[in-house]
Structures are given as C-alpha cells and as structure tokens.
C-alpha positions in Angstrom: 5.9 -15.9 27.1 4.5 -14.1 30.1 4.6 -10.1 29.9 6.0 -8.5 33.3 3.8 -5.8 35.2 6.9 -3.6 34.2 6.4 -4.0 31.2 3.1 -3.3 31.0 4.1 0.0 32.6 7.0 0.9 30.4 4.2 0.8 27.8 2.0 2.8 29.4 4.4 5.6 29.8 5.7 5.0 25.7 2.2 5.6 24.8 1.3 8.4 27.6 5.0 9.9 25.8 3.7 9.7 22.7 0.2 11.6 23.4 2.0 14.0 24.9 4.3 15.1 21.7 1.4 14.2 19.3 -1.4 16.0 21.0 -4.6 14.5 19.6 -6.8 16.8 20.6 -4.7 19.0 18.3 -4.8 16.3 15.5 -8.8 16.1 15.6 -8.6 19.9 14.9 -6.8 20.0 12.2 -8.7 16.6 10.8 -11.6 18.4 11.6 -10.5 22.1 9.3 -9.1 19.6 6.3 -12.4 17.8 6.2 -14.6 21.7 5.9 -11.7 22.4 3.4 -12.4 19.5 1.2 -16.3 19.8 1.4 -15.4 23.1 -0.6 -17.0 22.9 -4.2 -14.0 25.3 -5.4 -11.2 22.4 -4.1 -10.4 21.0 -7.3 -9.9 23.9 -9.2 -6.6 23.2 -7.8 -6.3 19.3 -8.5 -2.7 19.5 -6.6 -3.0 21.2 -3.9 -6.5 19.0 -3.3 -4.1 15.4 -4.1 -1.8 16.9 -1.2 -4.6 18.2 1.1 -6.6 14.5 0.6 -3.4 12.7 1.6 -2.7 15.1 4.7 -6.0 14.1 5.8 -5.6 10.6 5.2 -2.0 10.8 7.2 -3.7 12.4 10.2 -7.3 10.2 10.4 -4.3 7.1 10.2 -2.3 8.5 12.6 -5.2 8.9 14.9 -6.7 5.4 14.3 -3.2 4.4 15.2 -3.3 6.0 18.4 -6.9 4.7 19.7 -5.9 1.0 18.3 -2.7 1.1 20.5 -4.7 2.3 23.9 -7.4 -0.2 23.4 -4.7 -3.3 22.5 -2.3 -2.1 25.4 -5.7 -2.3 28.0 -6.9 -5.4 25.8 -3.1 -7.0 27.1 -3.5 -5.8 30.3 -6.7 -7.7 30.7 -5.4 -10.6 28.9 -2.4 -10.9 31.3 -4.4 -10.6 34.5 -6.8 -13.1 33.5 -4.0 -15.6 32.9 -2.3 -15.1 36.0 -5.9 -15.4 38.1 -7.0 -18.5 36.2 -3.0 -20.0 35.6 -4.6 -20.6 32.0 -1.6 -20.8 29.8 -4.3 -21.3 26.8 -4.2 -17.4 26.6 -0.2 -17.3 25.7 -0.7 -17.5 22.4 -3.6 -14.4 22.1 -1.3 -12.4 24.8 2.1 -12.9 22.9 0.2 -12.1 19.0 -1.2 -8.8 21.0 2.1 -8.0 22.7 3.8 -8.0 19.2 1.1 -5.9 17.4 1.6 -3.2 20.4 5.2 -3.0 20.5 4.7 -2.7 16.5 2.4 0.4 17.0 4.1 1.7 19.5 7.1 1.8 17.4 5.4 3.2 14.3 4.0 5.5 16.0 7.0 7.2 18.2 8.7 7.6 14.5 6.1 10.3 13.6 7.6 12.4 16.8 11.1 12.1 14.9 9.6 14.5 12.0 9.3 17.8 13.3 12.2 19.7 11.0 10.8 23.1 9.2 10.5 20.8 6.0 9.7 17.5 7.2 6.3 17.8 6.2 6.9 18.4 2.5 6.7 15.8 -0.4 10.1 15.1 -2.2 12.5 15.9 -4.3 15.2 12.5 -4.7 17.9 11.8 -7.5 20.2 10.2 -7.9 23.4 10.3 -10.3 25.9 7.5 -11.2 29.6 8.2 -10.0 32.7 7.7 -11.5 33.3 4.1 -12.9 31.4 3.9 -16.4 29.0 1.4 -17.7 29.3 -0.5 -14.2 28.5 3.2 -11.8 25.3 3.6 -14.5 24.0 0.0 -13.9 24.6 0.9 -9.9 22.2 3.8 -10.3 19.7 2.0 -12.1 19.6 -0.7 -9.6 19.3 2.6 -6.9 16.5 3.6 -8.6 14.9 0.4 -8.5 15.6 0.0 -5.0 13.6 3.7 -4.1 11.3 2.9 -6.3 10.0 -0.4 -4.5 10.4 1.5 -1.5 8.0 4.2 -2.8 5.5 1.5 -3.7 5.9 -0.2 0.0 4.6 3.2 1.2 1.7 3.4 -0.9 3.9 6.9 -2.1 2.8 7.6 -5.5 5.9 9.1 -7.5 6.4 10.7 -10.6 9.6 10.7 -13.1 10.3 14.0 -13.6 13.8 13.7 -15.4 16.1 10.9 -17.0 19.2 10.9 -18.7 20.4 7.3 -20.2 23.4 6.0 -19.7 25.8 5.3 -23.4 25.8 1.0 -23.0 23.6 0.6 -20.0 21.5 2.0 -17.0 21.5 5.5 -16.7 23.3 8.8 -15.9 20.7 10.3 -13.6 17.2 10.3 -12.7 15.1 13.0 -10.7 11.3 11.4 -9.2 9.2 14.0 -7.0 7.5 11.7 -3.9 3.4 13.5 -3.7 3.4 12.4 -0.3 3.7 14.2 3.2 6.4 13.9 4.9 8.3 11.9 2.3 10.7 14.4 2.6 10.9 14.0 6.5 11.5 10.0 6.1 14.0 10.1 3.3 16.0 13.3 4.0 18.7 11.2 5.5 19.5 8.7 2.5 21.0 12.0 1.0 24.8 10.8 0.0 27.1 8.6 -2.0 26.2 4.6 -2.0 29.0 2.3 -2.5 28.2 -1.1 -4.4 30.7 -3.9 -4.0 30.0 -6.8 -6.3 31.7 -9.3 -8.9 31.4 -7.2 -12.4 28.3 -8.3 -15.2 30.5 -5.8 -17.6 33.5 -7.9 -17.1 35.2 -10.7 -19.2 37.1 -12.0 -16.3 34.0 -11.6 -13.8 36.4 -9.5 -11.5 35.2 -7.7 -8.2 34.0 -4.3 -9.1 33.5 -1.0 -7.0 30.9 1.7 -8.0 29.5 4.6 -6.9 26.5 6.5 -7.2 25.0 9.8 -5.6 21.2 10.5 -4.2 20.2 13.9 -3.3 17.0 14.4 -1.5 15.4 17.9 -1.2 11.9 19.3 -0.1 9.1 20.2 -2.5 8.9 24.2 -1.4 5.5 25.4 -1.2 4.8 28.5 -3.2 4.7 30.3 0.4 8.1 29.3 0.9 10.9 32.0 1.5 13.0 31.2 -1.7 12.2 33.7 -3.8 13.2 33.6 -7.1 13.5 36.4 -10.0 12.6 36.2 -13.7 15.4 38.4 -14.7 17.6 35.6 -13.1 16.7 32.8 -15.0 17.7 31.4 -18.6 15.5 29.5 -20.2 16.2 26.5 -22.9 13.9 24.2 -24.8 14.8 21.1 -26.2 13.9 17.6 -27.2 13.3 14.9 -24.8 16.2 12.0 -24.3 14.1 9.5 -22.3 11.1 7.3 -22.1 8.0 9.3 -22.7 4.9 9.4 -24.9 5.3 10.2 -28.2 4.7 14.1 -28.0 7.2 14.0 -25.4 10.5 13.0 -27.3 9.0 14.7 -30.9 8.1 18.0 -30.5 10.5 20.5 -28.2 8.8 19.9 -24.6 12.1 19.6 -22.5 12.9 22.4 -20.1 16.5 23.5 -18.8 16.6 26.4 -16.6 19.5 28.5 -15.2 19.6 30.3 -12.1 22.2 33.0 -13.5 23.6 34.3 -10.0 24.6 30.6 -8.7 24.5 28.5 -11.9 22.4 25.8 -11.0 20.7 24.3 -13.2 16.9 22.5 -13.5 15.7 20.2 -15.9 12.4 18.6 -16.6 11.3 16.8 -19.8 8.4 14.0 -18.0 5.5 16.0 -19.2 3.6 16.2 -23.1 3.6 19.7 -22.5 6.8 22.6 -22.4 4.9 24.8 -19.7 4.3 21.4 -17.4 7.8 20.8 -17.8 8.7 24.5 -17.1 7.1 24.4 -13.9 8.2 21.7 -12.5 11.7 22.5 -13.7 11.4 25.8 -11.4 10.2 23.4 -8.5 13.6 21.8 -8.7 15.7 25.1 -9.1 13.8 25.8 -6.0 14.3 23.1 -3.9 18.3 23.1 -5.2 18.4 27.1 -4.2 17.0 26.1 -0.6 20.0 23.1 -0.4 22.5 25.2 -1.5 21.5 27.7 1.3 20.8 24.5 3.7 24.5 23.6 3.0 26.0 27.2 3.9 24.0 27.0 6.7 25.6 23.9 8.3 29.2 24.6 7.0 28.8 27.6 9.1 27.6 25.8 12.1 29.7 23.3 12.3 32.2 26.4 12.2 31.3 27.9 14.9 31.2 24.6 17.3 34.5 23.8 15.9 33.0 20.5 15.4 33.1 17.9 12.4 29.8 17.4 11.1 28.9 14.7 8.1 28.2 16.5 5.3 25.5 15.9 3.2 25.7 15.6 -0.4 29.1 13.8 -1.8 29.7 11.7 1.7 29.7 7.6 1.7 26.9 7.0 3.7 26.1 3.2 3.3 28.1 0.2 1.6 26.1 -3.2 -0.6 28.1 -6.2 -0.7 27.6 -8.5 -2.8 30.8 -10.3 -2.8 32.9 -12.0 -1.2 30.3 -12.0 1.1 26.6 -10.2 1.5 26.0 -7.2 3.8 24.1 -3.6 3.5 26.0 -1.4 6.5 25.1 2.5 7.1 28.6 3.5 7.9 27.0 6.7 10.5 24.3 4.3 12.2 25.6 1.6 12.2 22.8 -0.4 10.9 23.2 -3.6 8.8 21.5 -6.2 7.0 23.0 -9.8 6.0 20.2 -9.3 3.3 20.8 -7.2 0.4 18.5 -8.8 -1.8 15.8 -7.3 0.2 17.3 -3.6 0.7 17.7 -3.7 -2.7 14.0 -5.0 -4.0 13.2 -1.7 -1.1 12.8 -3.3 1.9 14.7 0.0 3.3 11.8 0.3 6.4 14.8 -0.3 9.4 17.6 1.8 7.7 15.1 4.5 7.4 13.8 4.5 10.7 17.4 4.0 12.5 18.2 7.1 10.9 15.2 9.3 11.9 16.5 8.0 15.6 20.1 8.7 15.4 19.8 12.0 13.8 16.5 12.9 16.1 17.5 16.9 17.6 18.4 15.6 21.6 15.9 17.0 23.7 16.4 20.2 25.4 17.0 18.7 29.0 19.8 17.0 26.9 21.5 19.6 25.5 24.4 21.6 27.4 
C-alpha cells in the first residue's frame, strides 16, 4: 500500500508534537544526573531507592532510544517512498508497509508518555483488589482479577510484590494488596480504579446457571517519604498478629503480621508478605499513606465537582468495565467505550488498549481547549 505525502507530513508534525512535550534535551539531563548518581559508591546503602533510581534511568535511556528510532525510521520511510515512486519499483511495498507499521507503533507508544503528567503519575503502585457481594462465586472473580493484573504486570516487565492476602472460606480470595516497583505504574493503572462486573455461567453451581459477580480494585500512589502526608505516631494503633496467607514458614509461625490504625479517620493498613514484623510494619505505613492521600484525593474531587455543578465518575465503588462470558463474549469499559470480543486475552492481561484508551479519554484538554 502506498503512503501519501500527507501522510508522511501528519507524521512529521506527530513526532515534531511529541519532541516538543517531551523535551529531550531535558531528558539527556536528567539521564545524564541519574547516571553521576548511580556511579555513587554510597547508592546501595539504600537498596530501594537505588531499584527505583536504576529503573528511572532505564525508563528515560528507553524513552530516548524511542525517540531517535522513530526520526531515523520516519526519514528511512520517506526515502523508501520516494525511491518507489522515481523507480515505479513496487518490490519496495513490502519494506515500506513493515516500516510504516513500526512508525505508527512508535509513534503511538510514544505520545502515551505525554498522557502521564499528574502530580503522582510518576510513582510506583499501590493496586487491590477486594471481592464484592455474591460469595464463593465474587471470591473466585477476584482471584481471576488478580490473575488478570498480574499477567499484565509481567507483560510490562513490572516486577511486583504481594504485600497482603486474605483467603476466601471455599475458594479464591477475599482481598489482595501488590505494590508495582515501577515508575509510573501508578500513572498507567490509576484509571482501572473501580468495581468490575463478571457475567458468566456459574462453576459453583449445580444447575450451571448464569451468574453475576462483583469485585473492587483500588489503585493508589506509593508516596515518597518527601510527600506532604504527614502522619503522627500518637495517631496510630498498632497490632501484631499471625499471618493467614501463603508465605515462608517464619511468616505464618511466629507473629510477623502488621495491622495499623490511623485513629482520627479509621483506616486501616495491613501487611503480613515479609519474614520480618518491622518489614511488614513499614510497608503497612506505606499503605496507610497512600489510603490517607485517596481519602484526601476523594474530598478533593467531591468538592470540585461541587462547585462546577457537574457529575463526575467517581472513583472507588463505580462499575467501570463489564466480562462476558455468556451468552456471548465481550470485555466493554462502560466510560470509554472500549471493547474486546476477546476476553480470554483481557483476562490472561492483555489489558495494553483498555489501558491506553483510558490515559486518552481522561488526558486534562489542553489549555487552548478549556473555556
């Protein structure tokens, strides 16, 4: 298929957009102050905050490999097509279409990064997810949830750690809390926040009968110790306990489990993943943290919606997206739009066009937009 002039030029100004909102001489300077930082002998007295620093540095030498590999396969197509047209060689159609695919593929990629730019976009994350009502059957749903984030993690190259689990009584399992150690993890799955409706004909049931669960994810920001939610000692309550679910043996025999209480709003944090009570204390107070900055992120937009007098989605406790199963098979986001005749797929994580439709829909409109 031949590639129009115009389009060559609509390219041109996509990428010419994008160096414009990613700056790369901007990007080379902070590559350039991460790699002095990690030449420092002292950087893994700190093993996290050197894990976090190596895979910033790794997002932004990526991100500008991308944007060199685009420019020289955009002028590489532009050659390509010119050529064709002066020698009528239709030989080339083959190289020209396999290079116009792998451009528009970049190009996409790469205008998704100019989609993260919220306050806490940047952060690793914080995702859980609890079954709703419905039993045995909303318990298996979340399992299969967790499954389904999981394999998306793994698509990523994100690794994750299990940092809470409750079983469920006959199968699958109450709730489950992972923290993502990747930047911007929190930027790409802030909007999967919300209840997930699964439509299907029931294992748990004699007569095989169609059966509707329910399950909740929450996705928050891992808040840097910088961060402006500050938290007091003399608000907390501390409890120790046993471990309930899979772990080493350390782990569910001696009393390593952590549940804290943030006295003047009652949340509560719980973290039982590691051999050790003051591991698990810490990262118990990561999640009170990041729950403290939602339930302030939540005021926040009740009181601006408010003020525009406007109905706004809200985040937590809202249907978001249905999974058919039967009669027939579909995955819709009800707010995009989006849907897949494929739920095997979005459910072994193949989440990659949900995801990224969201990050457009929900992208702030440009201030020439705005009235």
């Amino acid at each position: 298929m031949a590639i129009t002039h115009e389009e060559l030029d609509q390219y041109t100004l996509r990428l010419s957009g994008l160096h414009e909102k990613l700056k790369p001489e901007d990007l080379y300077g902070k590559k350039e102050a991460l790699e002095k930082e990690t030449a420092d002998p002292s950087l893994w007295q700190d093993e996290a905050k050197a894990k976090s620093l190596l895979r910033e540095l790794a997002r932004l030498k990526s991100l500008l490999d991308d944007l060199t590999s685009v420019s020289e396969n955009l002028k590489s197509l532009a050659d390509l097509t010119k050529l064709a047209e002066a020698a009528k060689d239709s030989s080339l159609d083959s190289d020209i279409a396999s290079l116009h695919r792998t451009v528009i593929r970049q190009l996409d990629r790469l205008e998704l990064a100019t989609y993260l730019s919220g306050p806490y976009d940047k952060n690793e994350a914080i995702l859980s997810i609890h079954s709703g009502q419905g039993g045995t059957e909303a318990m298996d749903w979340a399992t299969m949830l967790s499954r389904m984030y999981t394999r998306y993690f793994e698509r990523q190259d994100w690794p994750y750690e299990m940092v809470g689990y409750s079983p469920g009584e006959e199968a699958g399992l109450k709730s489950v809390t992972y923290i993502v150690h990747a930047p911007y993890s929190f930027g790409y799955l802030k909007n999967e926040r919300g209840t997930h409706r699964l439509v299907r004909l029931s294992p748990f049931n004699a007569d095989n009968l169609r059966q509707t669960s329910f399950a909740g994810v929450e996705v928050m920001p891992v808040m840097e110790e910088s961060a402006e939610t500050v938290i007091r000692d003399e608000d907390l309550e501390f409890e120790a306990s046993r471990s309930s679910g899979a772990g080493g043996q350390n782990v569910n025999k001696v009393s390593t489990a952590v549940r804290i209480r943030h006295l003047p709003t009652g949340l509560v944090a719980e973290a039982q993943s590691q051999r050790y009570q003051e591991q698990n204390r810490k990262i118990a107070l990561q999640l009170l943290k990041a729950k403290l900055w939602e339930l302030e992120e939540k005021k926040r937009q009740e009181e601006l919606a408010r003020i525009k007098g406007a109905h706004t989605i809200a985040g937590w406790g809202t249907q978001i997206r249905s999974y058919v199963l039967h009669p027939y098979k579909l995955v819709k986001d009800l707010r995009t739009e989006y849907e897949s005749t494929d739920p095997d797929s979005v459910l072994d994580g193949d989440l990659d066009m949900f995801i990224e439709t969201e990050l457009k829909y929900f992208a702030p409109l440009p201030k020439s937009a705005k009235l």
